[in-house]
C-alpha atoms as a printed R data frame, in Angstrom:
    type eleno elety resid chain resno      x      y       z
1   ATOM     1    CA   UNK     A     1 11.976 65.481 -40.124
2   ATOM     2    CA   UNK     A     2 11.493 67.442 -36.816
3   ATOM     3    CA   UNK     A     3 10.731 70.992 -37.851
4   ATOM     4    CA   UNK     A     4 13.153 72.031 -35.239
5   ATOM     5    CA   UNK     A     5 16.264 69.817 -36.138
6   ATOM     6    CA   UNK     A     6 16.314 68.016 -33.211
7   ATOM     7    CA   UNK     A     7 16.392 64.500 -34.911
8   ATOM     8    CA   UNK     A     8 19.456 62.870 -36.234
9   ATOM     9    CA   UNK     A     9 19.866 60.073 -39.087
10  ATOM    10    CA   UNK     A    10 22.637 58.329 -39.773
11  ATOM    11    CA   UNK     A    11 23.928 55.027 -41.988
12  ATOM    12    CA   UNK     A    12 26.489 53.481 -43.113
13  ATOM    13    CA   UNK     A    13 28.276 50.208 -44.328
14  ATOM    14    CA   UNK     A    14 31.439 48.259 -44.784
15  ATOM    15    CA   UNK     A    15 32.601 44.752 -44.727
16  ATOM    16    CA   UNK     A    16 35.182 42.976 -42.266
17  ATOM    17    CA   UNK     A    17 36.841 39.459 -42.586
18  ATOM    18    CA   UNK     A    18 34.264 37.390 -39.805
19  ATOM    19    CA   UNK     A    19 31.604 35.359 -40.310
20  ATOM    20    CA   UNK     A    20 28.264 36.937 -39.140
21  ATOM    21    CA   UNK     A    21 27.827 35.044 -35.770
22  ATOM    22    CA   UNK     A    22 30.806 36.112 -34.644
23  ATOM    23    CA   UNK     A    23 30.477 40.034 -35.423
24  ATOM    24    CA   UNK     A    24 27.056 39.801 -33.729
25  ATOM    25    CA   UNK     A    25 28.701 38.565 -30.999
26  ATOM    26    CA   UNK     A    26 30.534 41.319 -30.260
27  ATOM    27    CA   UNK     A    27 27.698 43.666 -31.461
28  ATOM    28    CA   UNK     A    28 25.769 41.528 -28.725
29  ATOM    29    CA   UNK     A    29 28.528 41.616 -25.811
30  ATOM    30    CA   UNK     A    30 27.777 45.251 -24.621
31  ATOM    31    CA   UNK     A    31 29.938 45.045 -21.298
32  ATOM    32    CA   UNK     A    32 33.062 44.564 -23.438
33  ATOM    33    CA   UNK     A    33 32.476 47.951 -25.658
34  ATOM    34    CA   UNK     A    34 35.259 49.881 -24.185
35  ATOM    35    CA   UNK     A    35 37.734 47.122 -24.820
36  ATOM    36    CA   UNK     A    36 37.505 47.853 -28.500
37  ATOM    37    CA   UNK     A    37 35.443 51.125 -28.856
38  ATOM    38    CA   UNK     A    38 37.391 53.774 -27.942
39  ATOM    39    CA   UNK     A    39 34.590 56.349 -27.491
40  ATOM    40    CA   UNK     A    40 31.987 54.157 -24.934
41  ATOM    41    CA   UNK     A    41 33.897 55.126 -21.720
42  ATOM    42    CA   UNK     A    42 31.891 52.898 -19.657
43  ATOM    43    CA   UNK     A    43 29.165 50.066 -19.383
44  ATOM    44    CA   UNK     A    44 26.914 48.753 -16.660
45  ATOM    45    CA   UNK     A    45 24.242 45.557 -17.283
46  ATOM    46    CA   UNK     A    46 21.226 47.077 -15.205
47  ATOM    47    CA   UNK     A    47 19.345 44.096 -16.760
48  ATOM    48    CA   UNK     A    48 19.438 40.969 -19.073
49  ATOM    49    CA   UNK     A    49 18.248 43.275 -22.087
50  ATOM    50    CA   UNK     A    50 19.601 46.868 -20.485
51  ATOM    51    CA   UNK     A    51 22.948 47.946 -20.070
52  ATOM    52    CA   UNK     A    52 24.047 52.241 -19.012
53  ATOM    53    CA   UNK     A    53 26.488 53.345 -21.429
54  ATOM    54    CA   UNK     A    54 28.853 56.616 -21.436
55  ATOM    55    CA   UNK     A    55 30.132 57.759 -24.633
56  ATOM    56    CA   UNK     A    56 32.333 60.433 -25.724
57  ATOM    57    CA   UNK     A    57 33.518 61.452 -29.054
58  ATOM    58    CA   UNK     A    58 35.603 64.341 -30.246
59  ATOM    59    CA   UNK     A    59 33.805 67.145 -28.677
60  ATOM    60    CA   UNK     A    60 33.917 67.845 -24.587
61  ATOM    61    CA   UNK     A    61 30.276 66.584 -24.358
62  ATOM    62    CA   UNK     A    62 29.627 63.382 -22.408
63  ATOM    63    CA   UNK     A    63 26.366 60.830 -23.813
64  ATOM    64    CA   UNK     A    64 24.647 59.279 -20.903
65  ATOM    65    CA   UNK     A    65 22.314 56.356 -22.530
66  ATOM    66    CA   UNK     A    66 20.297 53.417 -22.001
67  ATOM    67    CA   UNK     A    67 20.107 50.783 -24.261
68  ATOM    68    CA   UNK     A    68 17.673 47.903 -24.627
69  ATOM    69    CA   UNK     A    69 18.099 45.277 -26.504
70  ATOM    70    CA   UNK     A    70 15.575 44.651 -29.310
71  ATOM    71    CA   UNK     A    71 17.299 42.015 -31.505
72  ATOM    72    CA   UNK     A    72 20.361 40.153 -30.885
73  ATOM    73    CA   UNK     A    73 19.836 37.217 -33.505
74  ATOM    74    CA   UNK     A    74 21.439 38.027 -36.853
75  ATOM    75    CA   UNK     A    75 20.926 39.456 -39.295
76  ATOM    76    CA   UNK     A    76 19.491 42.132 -37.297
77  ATOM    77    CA   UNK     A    77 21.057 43.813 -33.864
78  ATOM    78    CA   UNK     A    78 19.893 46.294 -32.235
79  ATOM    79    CA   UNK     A    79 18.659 48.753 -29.631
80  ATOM    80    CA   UNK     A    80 16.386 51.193 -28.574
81  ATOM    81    CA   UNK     A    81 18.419 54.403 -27.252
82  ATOM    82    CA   UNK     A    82 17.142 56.307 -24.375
83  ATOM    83    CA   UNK     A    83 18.708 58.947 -21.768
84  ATOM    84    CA   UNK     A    84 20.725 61.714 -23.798
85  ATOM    85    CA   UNK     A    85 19.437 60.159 -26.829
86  ATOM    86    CA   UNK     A    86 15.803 59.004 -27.779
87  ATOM    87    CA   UNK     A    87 15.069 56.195 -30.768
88  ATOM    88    CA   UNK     A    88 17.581 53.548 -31.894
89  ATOM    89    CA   UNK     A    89 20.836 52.291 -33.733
90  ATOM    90    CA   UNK     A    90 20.373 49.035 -35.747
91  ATOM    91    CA   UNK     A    91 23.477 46.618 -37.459
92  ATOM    92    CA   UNK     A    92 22.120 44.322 -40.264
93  ATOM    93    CA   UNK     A    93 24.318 42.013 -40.804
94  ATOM    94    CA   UNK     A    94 24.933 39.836 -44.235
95  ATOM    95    CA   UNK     A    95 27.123 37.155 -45.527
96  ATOM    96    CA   UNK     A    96 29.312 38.200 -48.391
97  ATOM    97    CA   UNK     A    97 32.364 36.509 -49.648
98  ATOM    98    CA   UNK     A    98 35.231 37.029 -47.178
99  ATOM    99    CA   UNK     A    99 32.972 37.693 -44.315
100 ATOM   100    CA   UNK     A   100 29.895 40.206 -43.436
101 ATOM   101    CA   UNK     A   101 28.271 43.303 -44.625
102 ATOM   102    CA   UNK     A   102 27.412 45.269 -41.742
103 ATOM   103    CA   UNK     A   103 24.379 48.305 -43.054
104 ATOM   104    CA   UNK     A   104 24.579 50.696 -39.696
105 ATOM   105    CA   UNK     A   105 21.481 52.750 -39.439
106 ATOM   106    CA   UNK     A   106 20.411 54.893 -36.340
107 ATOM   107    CA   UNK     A   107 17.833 57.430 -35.783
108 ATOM   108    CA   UNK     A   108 17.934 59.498 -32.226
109 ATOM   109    CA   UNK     A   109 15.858 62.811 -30.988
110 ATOM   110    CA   UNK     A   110 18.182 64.454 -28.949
111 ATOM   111    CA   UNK     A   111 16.900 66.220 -25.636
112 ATOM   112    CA   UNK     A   112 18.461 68.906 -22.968
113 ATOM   113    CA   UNK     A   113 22.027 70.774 -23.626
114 ATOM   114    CA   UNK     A   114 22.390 68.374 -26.821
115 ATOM   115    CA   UNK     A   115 19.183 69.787 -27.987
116 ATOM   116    CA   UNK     A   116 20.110 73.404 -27.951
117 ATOM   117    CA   UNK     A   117 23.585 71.954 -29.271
118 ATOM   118    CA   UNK     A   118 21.600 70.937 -32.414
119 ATOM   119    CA   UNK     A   119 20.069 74.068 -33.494
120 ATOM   120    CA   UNK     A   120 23.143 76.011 -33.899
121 ATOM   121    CA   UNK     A   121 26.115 73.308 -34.381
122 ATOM   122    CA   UNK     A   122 23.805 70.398 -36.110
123 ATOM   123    CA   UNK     A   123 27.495 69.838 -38.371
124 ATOM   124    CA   UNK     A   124 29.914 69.899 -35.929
125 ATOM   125    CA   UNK     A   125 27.139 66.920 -33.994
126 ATOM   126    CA   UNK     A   126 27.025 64.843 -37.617
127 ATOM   127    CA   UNK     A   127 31.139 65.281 -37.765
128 ATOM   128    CA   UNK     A   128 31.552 63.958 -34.126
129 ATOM   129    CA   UNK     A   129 29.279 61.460 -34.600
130 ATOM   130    CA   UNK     A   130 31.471 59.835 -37.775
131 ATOM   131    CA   UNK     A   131 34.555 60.183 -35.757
132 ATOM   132    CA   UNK     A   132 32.540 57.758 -33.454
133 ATOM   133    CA   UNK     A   133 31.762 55.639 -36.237
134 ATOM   134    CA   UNK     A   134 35.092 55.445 -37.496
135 ATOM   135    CA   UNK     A   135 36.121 54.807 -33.649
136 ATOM   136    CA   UNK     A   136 33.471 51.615 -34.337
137 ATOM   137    CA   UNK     A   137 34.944 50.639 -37.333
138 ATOM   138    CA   UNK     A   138 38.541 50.608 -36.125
139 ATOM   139    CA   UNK     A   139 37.999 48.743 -33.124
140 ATOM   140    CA   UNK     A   140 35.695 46.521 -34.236
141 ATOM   141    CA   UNK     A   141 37.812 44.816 -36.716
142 ATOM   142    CA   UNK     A   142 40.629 44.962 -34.339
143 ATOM   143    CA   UNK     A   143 38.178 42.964 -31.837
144 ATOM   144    CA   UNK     A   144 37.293 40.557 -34.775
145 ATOM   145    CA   UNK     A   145 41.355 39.383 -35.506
């Protein structure tokens, strides 16, 4: 761990009622995020395996990223995070009965203001960051019906 708290880890899992190609297709389909994800405010392709992405969560702080795509063939998605945000979020994806395990894991450095953020509100950044996940969560099996 970074001796001065600057790196994040996160995971989680749950289950929703879609077979795995089709929740890595909407894992995949980054331009469409703010359809479904209520915290990415915007999206722009710069590339076949880049896309800009704005996200905000509960707190008055806006993420400016840059994602690149690493995997997009199940069972494994994901992307390296850069901008705001350095290292990556990953979605493993499994076949169980009734549809697919998804085992969210992401580890980030952050940089800047969110830095500073870190070393005296690290909490208040792991609670706005499961609001975003539950944001994920929400809309993703809302995308999936």
């Amino acid at each position: 761990m970074d001796p001065v708290a600057r790196d994040f880890r996160f995971t989680d899992a749950w289950q929703v009622p879609a077979p795995v190609d089709r929740v890595a297709a909407v894992l995949t389909d980054l331009e469409h995020y703010p359809r479904w994800w209520p915290q990415v405010r915007a999206v722009a392709r710069l590339g076949p395996d880049t896309a800009w992405v704005r996200c905000r969560s509960a707190l008055p702080y806006t993420l400016d990223l840059v994602l690149d795509a690493v995997s997009r063939t199940p069972p494994v998605v994901e992307v390296a995070l850069g901008g705001d945000l350095t290292g990556f979020a990953r979605f493993t994806l499994t076949a169980v009965d009734g549809g697919t395990r998804l085992d969210f894991a992401q580890e980030v450095l952050v940089d800047g203001a969110l830095a500073l953020a870190s070393y005296v509100g690290r909490p208040v950044l792991v609670w706005n960051h499961r609001r975003m996940m539950a944001g994920c969560r929400r809309g993703l099996a809302s995308a999936l019906d």
